[in-house]
PDB file of N, CA, C and O in Angstrom:
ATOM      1  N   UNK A   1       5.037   5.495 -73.532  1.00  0.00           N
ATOM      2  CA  UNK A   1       3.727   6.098 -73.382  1.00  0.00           C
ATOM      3  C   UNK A   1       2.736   5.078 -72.860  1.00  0.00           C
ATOM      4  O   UNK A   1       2.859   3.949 -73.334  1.00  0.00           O
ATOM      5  N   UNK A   2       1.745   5.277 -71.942  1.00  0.00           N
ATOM      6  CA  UNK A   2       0.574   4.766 -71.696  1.00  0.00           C
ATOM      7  C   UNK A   2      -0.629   4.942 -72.377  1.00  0.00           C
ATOM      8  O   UNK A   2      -0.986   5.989 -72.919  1.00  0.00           O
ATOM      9  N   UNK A   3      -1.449   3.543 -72.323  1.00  0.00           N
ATOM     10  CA  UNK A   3      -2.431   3.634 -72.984  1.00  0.00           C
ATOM     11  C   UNK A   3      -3.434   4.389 -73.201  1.00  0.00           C
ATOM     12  O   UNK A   3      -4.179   4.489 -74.176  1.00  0.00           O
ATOM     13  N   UNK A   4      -3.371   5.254 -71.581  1.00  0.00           N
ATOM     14  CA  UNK A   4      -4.644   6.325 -71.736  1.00  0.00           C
ATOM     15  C   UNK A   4      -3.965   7.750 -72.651  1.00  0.00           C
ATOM     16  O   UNK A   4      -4.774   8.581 -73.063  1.00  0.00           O
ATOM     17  N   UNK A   5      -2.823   7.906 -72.859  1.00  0.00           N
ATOM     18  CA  UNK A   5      -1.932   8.857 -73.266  1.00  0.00           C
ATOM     19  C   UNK A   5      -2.380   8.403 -74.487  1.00  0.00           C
ATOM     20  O   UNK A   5      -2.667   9.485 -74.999  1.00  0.00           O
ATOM     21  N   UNK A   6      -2.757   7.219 -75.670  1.00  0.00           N
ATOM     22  CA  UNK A   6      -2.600   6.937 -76.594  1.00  0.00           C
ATOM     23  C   UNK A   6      -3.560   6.732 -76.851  1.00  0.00           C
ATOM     24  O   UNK A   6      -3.619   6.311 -78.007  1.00  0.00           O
ATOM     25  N   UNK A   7      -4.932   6.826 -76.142  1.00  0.00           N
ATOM     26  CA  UNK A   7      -6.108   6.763 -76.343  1.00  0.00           C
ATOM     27  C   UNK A   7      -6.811   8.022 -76.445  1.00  0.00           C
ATOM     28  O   UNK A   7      -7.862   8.177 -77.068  1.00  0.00           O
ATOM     29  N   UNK A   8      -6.100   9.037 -75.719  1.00  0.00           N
ATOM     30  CA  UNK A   8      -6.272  10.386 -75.744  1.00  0.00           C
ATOM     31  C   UNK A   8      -5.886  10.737 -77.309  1.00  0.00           C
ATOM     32  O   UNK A   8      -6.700  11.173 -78.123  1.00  0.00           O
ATOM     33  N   UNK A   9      -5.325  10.629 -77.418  1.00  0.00           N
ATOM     34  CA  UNK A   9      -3.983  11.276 -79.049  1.00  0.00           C
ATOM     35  C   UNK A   9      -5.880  10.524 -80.033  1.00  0.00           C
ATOM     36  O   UNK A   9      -6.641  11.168 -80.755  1.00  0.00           O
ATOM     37  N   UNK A  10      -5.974   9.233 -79.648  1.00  0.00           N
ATOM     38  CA  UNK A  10      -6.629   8.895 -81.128  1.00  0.00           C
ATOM     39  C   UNK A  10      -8.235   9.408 -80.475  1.00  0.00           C
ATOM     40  O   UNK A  10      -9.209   8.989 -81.101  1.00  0.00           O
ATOM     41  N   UNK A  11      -8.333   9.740 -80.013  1.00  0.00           N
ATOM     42  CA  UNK A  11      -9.997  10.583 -79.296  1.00  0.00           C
ATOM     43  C   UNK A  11      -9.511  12.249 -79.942  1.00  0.00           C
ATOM     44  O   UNK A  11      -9.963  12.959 -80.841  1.00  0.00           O
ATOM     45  N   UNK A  12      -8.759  12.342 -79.294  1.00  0.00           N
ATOM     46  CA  UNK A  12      -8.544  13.881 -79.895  1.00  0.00           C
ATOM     47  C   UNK A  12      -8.314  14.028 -81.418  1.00  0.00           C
ATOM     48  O   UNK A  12      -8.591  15.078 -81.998  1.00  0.00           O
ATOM     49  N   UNK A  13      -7.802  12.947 -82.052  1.00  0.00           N
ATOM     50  CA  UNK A  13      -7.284  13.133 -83.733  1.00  0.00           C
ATOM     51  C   UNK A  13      -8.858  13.086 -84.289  1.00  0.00           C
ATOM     52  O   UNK A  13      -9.362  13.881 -85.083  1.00  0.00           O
ATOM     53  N   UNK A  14      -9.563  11.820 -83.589  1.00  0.00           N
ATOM     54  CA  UNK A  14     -10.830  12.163 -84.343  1.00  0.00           C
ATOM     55  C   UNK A  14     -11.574  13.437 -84.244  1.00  0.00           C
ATOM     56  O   UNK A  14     -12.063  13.999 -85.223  1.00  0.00           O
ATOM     57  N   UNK A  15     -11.653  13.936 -82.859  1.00  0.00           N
ATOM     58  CA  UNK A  15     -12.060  15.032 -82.715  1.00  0.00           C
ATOM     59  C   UNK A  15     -11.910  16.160 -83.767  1.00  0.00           C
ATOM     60  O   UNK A  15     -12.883  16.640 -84.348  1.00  0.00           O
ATOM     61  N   UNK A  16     -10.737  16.521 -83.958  1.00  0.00           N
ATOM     62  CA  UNK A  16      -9.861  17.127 -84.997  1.00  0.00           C
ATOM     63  C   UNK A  16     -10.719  16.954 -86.136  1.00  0.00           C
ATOM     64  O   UNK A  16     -11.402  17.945 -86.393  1.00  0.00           O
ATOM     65  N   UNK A  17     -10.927  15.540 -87.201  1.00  0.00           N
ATOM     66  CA  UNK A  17     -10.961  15.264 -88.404  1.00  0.00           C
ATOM     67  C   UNK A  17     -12.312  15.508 -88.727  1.00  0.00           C
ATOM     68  O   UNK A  17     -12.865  15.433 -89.824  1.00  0.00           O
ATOM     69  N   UNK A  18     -12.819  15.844 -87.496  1.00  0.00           N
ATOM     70  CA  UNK A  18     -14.057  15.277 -87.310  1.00  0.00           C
ATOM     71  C   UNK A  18     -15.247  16.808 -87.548  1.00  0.00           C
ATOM     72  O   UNK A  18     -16.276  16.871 -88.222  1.00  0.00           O
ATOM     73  N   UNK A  19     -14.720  17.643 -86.880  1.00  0.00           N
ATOM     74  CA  UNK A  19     -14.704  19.226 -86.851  1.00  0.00           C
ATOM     75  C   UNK A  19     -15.688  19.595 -87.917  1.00  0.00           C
ATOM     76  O   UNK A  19     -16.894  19.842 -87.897  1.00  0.00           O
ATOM     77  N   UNK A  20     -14.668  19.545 -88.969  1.00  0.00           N
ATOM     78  CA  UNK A  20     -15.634  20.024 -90.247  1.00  0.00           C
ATOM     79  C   UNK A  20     -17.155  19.103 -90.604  1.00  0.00           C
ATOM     80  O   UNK A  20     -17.932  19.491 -91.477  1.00  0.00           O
ATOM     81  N   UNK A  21     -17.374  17.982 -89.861  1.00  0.00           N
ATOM     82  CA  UNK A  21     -18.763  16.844 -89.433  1.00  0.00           C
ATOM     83  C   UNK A  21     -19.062  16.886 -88.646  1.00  0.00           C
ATOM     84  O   UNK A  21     -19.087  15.851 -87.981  1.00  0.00           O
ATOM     85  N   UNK A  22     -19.471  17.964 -88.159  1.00  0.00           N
ATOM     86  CA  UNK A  22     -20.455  17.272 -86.467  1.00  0.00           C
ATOM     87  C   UNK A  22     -21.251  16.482 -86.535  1.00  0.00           C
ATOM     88  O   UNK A  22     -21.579  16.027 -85.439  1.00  0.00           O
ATOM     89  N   UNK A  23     -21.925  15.938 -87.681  1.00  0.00           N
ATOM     90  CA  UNK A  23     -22.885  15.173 -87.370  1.00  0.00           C
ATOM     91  C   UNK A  23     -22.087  13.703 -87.216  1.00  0.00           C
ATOM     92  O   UNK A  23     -22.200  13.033 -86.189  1.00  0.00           O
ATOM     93  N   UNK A  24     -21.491  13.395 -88.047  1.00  0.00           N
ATOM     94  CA  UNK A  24     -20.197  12.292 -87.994  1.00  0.00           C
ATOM     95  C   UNK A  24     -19.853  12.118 -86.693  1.00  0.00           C
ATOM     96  O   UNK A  24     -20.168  11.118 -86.049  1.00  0.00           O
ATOM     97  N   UNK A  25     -19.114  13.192 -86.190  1.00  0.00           N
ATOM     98  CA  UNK A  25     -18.775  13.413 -84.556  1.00  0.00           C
ATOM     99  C   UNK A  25     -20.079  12.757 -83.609  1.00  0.00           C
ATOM    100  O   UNK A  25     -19.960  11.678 -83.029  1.00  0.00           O
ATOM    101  N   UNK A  26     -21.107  13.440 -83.566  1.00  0.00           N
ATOM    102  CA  UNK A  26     -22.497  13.198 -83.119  1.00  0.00           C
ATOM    103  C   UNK A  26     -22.638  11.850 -83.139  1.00  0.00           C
ATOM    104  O   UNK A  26     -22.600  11.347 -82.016  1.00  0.00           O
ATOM    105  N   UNK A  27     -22.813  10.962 -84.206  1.00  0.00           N
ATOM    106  CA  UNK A  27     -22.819   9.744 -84.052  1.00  0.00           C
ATOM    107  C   UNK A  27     -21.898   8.363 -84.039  1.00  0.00           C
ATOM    108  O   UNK A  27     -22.077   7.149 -83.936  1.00  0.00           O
ATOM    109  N   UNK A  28     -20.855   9.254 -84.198  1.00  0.00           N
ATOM    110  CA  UNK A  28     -19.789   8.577 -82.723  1.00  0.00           C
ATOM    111  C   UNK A  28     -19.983   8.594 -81.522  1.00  0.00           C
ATOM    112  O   UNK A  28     -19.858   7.591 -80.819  1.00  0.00           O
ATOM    113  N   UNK A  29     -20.405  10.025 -80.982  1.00  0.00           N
ATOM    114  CA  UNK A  29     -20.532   9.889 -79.551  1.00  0.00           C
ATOM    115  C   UNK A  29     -21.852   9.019 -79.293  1.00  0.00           C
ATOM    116  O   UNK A  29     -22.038   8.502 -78.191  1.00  0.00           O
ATOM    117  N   UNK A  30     -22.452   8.925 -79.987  1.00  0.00           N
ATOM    118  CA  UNK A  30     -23.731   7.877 -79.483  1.00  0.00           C
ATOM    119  C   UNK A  30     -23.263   6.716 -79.380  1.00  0.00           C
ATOM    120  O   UNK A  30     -23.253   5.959 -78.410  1.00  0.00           O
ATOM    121  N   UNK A  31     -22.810   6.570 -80.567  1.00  0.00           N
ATOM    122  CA  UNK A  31     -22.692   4.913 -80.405  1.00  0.00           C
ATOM    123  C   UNK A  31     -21.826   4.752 -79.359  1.00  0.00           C
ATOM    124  O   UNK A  31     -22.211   3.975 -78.485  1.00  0.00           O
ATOM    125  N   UNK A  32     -20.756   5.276 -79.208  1.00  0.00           N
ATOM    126  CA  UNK A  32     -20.098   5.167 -77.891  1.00  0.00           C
ATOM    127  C   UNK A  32     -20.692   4.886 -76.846  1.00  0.00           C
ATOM    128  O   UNK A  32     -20.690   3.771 -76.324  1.00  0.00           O
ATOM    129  N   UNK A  33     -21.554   6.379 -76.224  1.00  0.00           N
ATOM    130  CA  UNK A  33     -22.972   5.879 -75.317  1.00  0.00           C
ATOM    131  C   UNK A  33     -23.332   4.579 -75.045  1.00  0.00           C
ATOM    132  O   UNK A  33     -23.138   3.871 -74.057  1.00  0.00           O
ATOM    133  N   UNK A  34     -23.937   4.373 -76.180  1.00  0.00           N
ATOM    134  CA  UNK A  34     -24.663   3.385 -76.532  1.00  0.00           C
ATOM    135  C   UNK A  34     -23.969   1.734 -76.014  1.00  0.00           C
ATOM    136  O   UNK A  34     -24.505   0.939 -75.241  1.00  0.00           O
ATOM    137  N   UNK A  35     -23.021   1.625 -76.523  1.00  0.00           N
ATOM    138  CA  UNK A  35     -21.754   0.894 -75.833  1.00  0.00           C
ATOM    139  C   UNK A  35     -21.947   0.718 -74.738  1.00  0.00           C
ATOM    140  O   UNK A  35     -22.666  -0.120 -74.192  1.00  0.00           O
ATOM    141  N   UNK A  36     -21.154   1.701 -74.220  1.00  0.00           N
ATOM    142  CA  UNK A  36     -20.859   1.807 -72.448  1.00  0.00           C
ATOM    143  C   UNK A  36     -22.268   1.327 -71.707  1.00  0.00           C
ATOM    144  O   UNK A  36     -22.314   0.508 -70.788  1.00  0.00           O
ATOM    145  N   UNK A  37     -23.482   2.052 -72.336  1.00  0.00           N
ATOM    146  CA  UNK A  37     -24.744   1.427 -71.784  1.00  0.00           C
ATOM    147  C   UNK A  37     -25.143  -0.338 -71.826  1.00  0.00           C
ATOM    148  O   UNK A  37     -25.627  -1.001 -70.908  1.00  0.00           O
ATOM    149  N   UNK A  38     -24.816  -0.724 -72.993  1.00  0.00           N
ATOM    150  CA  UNK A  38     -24.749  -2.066 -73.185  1.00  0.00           C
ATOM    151  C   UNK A  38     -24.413  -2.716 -72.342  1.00  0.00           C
ATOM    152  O   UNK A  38     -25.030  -3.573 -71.709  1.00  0.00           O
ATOM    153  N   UNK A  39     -22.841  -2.162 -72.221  1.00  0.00           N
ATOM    154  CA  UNK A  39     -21.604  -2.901 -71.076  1.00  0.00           C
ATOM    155  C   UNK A  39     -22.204  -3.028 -69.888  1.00  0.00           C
ATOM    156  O   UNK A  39     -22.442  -4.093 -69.320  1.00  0.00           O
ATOM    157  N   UNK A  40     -22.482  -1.813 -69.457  1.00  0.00           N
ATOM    158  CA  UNK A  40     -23.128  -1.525 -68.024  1.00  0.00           C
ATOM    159  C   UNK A  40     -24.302  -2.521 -67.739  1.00  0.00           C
ATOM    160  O   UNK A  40     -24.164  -3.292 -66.789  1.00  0.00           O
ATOM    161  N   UNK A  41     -25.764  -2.577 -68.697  1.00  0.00           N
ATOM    162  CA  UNK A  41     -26.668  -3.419 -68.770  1.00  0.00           C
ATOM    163  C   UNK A  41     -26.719  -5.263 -68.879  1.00  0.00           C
ATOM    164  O   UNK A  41     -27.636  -6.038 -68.605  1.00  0.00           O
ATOM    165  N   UNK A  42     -25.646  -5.458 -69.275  1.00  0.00           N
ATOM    166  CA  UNK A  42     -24.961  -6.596 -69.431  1.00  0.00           C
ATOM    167  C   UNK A  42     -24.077  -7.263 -68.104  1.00  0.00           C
ATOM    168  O   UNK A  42     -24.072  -8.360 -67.547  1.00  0.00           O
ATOM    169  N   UNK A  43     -23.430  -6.135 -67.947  1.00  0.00           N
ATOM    170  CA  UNK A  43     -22.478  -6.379 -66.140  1.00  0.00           C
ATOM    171  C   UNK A  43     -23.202  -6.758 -64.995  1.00  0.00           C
ATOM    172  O   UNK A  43     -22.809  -7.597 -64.184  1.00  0.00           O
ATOM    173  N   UNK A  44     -24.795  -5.823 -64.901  1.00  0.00           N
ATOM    174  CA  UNK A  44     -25.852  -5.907 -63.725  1.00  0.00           C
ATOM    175  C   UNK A  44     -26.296  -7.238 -64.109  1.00  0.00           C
ATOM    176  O   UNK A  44     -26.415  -8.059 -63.200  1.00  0.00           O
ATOM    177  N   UNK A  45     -26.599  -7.639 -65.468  1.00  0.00           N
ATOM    178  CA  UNK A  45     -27.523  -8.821 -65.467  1.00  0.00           C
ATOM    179  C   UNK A  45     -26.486 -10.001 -65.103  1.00  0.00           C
ATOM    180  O   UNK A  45     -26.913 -10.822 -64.292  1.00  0.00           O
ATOM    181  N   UNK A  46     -25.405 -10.161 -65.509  1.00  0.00           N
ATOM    182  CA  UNK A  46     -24.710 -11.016 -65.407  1.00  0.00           C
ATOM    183  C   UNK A  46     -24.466 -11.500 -63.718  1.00  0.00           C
ATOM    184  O   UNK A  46     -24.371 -12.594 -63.161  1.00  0.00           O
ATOM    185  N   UNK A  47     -24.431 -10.318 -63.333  1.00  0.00           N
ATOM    186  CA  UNK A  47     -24.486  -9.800 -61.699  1.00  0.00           C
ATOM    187  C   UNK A  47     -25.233 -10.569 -60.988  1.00  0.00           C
ATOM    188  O   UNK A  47     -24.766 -11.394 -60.203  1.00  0.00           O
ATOM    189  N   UNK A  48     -27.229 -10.274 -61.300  1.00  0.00           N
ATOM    190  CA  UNK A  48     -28.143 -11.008 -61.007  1.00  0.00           C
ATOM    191  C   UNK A  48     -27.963 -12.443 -61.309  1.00  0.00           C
ATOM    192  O   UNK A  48     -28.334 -13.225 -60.433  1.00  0.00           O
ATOM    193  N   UNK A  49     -27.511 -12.873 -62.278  1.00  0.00           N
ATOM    194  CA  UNK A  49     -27.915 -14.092 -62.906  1.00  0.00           C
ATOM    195  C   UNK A  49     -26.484 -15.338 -62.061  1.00  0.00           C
ATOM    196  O   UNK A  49     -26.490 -16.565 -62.160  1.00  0.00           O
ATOM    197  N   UNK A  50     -25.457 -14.507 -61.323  1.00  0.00           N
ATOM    198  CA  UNK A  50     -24.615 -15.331 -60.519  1.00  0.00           C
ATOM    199  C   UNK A  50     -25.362 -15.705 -59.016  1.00  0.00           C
ATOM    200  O   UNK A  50     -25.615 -16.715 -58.360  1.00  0.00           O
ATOM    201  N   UNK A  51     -25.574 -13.982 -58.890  1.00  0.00           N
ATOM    202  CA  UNK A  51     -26.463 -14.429 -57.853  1.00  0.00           C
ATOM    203  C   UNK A  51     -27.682 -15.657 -57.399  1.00  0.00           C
ATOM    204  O   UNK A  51     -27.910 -16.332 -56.395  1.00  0.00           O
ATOM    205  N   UNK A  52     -28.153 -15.530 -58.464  1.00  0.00           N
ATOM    206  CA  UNK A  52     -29.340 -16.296 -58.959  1.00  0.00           C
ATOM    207  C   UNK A  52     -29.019 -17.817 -58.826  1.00  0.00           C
ATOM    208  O   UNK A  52     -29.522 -18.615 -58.035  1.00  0.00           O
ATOM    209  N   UNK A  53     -28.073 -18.039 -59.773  1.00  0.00           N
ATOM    210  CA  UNK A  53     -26.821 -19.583 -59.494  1.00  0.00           C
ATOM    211  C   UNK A  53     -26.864 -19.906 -58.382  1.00  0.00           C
ATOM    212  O   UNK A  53     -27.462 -20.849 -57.864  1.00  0.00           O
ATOM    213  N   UNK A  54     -26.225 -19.133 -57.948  1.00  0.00           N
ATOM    214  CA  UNK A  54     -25.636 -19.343 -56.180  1.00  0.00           C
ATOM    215  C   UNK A  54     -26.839 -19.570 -54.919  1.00  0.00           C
ATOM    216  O   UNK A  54     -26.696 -20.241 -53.897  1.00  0.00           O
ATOM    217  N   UNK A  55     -28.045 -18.789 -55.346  1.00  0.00           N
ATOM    218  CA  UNK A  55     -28.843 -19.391 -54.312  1.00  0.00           C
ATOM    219  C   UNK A  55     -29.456 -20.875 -55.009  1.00  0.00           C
ATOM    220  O   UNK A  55     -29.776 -21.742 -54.196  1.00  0.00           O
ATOM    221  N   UNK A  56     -29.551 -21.047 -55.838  1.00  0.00           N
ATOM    222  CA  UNK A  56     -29.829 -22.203 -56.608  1.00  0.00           C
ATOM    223  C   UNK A  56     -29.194 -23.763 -56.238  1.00  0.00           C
ATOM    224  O   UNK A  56     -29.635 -24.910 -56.166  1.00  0.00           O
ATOM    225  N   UNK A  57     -27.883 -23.068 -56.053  1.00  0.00           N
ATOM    226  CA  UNK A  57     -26.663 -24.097 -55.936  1.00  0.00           C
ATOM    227  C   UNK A  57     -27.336 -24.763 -54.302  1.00  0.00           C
ATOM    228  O   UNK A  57     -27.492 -25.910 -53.883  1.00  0.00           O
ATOM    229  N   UNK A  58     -27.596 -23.433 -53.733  1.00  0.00           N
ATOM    230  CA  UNK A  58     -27.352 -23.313 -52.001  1.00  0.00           C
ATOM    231  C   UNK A  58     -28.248 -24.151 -51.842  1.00  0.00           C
ATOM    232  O   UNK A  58     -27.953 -25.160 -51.201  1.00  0.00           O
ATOM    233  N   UNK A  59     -29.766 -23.989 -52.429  1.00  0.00           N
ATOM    234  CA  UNK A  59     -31.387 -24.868 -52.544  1.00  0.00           C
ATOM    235  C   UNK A  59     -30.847 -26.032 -52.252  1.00  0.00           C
ATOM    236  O   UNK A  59     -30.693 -26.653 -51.200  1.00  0.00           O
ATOM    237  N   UNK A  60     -30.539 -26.260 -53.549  1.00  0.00           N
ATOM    238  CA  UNK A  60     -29.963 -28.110 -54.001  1.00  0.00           C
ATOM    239  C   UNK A  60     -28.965 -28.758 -53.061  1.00  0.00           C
ATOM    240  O   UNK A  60     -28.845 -29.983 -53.042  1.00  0.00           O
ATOM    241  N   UNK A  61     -28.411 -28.144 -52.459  1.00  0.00           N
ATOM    242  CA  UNK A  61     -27.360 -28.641 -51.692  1.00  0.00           C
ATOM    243  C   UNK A  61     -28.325 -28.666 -50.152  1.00  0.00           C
ATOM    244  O   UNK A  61     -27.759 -29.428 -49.369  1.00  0.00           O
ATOM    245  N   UNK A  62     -29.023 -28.328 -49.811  1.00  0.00           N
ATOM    246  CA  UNK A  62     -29.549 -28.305 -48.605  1.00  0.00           C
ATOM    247  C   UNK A  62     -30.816 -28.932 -49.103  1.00  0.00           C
ATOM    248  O   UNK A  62     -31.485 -28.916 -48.069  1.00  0.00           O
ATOM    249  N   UNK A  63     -31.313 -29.286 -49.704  1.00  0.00           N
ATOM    250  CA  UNK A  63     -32.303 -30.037 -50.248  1.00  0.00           C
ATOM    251  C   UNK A  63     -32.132 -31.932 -50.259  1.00  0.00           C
ATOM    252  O   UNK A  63     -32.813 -32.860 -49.822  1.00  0.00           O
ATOM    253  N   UNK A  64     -30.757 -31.801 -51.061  1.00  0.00           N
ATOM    254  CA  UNK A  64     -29.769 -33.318 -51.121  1.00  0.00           C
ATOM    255  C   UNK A  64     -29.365 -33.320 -49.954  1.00  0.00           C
ATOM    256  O   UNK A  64     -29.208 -34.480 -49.573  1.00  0.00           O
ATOM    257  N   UNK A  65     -28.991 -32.202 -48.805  1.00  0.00           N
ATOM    258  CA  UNK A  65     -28.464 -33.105 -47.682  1.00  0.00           C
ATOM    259  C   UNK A  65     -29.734 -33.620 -46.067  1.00  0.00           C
ATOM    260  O   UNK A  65     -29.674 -34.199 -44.982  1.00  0.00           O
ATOM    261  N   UNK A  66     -30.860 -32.813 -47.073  1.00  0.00           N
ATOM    262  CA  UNK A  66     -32.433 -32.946 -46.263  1.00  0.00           C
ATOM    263  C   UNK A  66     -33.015 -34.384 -47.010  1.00  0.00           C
ATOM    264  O   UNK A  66     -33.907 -34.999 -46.426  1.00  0.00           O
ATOM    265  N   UNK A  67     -32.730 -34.661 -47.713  1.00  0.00           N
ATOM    266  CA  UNK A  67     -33.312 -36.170 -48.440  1.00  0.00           C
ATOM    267  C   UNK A  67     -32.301 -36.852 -48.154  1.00  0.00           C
ATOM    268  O   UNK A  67     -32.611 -37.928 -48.666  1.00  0.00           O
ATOM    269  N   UNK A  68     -31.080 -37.033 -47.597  1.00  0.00           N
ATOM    270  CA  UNK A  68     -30.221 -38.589 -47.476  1.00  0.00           C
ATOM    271  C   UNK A  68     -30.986 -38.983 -46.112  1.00  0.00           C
ATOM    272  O   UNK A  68     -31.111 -38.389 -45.042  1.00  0.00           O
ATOM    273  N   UNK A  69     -31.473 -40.298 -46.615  1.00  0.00           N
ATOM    274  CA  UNK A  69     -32.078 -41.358 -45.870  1.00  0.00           C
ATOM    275  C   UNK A  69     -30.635 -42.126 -45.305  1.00  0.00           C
ATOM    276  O   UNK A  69     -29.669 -42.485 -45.979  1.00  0.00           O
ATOM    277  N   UNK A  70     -30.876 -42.252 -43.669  1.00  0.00           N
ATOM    278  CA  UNK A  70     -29.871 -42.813 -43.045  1.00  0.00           C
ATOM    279  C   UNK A  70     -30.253 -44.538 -43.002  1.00  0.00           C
ATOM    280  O   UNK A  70     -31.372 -44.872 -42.613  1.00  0.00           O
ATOM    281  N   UNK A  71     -29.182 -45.642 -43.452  1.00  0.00           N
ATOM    282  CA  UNK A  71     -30.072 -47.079 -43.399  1.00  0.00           C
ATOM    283  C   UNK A  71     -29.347 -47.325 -42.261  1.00  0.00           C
ATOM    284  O   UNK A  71     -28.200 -46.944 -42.028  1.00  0.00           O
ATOM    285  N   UNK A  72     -30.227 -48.123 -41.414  1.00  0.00           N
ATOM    286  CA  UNK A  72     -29.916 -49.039 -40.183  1.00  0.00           C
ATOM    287  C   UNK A  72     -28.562 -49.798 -39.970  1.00  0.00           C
ATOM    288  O   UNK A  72     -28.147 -50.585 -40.822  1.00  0.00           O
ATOM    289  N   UNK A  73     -28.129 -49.631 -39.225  1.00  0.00           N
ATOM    290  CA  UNK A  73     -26.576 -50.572 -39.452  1.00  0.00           C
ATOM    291  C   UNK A  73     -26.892 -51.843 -39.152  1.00  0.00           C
ATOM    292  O   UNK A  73     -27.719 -52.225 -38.324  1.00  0.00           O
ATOM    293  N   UNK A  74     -26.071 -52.605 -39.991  1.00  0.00           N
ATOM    294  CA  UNK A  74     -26.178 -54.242 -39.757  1.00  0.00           C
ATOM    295  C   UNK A  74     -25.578 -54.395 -37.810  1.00  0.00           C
ATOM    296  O   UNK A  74     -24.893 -53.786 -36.989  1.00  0.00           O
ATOM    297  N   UNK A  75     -26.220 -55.341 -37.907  1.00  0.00           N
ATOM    298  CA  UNK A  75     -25.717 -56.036 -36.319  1.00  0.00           C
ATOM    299  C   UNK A  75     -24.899 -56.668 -36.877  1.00  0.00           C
ATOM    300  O   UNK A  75     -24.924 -57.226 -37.974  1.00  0.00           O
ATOM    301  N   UNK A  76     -23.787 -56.556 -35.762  1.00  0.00           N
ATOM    302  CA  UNK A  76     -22.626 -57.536 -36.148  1.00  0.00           C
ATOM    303  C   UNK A  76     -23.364 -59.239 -35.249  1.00  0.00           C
ATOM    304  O   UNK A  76     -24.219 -59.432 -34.385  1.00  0.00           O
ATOM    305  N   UNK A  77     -22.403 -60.178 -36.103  1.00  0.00           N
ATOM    306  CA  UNK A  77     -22.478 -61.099 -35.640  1.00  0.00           C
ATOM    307  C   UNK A  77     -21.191 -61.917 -34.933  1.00  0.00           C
ATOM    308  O   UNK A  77     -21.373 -63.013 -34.403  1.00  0.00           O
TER     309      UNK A  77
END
């Protein structure tokens, strides 16, 4: 069996147990919600905040290669 096959069975058993509680039921499905919203809100920021890195990185690196001072070469003798 696969996992979504076995994730189904324990979604549906609660469903089942759950019947005679809707309100029980009810605040399962929120928190669930609630979850997935987290996840989601968490994924975008994480999202921004690479982005964010990366032009950061890009600054500094074109910044350090705009400040190396070239020194004069020795004359040979």
């Amino acid at each position: 069996m696969g996992t979504s096959e076995e994730i189904g069975k324990v979604a549906g058993a609660t469903v089942e147990a759950m019947k005679t509680q809707p309100l029980a039921l009810a605040l399962v499905v929120i928190n669930v919600l609630f979850l997935v919203g987290g996840i989601y809100v968490l994924r975008d920021i994480a999202e921004n905040l690479k982005g964010q890195q990366l032009r950061k990185d890009e600054l500094l690196a074109q910044l350090a290669k705009d400040c190396i001072v070239q020194l004069p070469s020795k004359p040979d003798k």
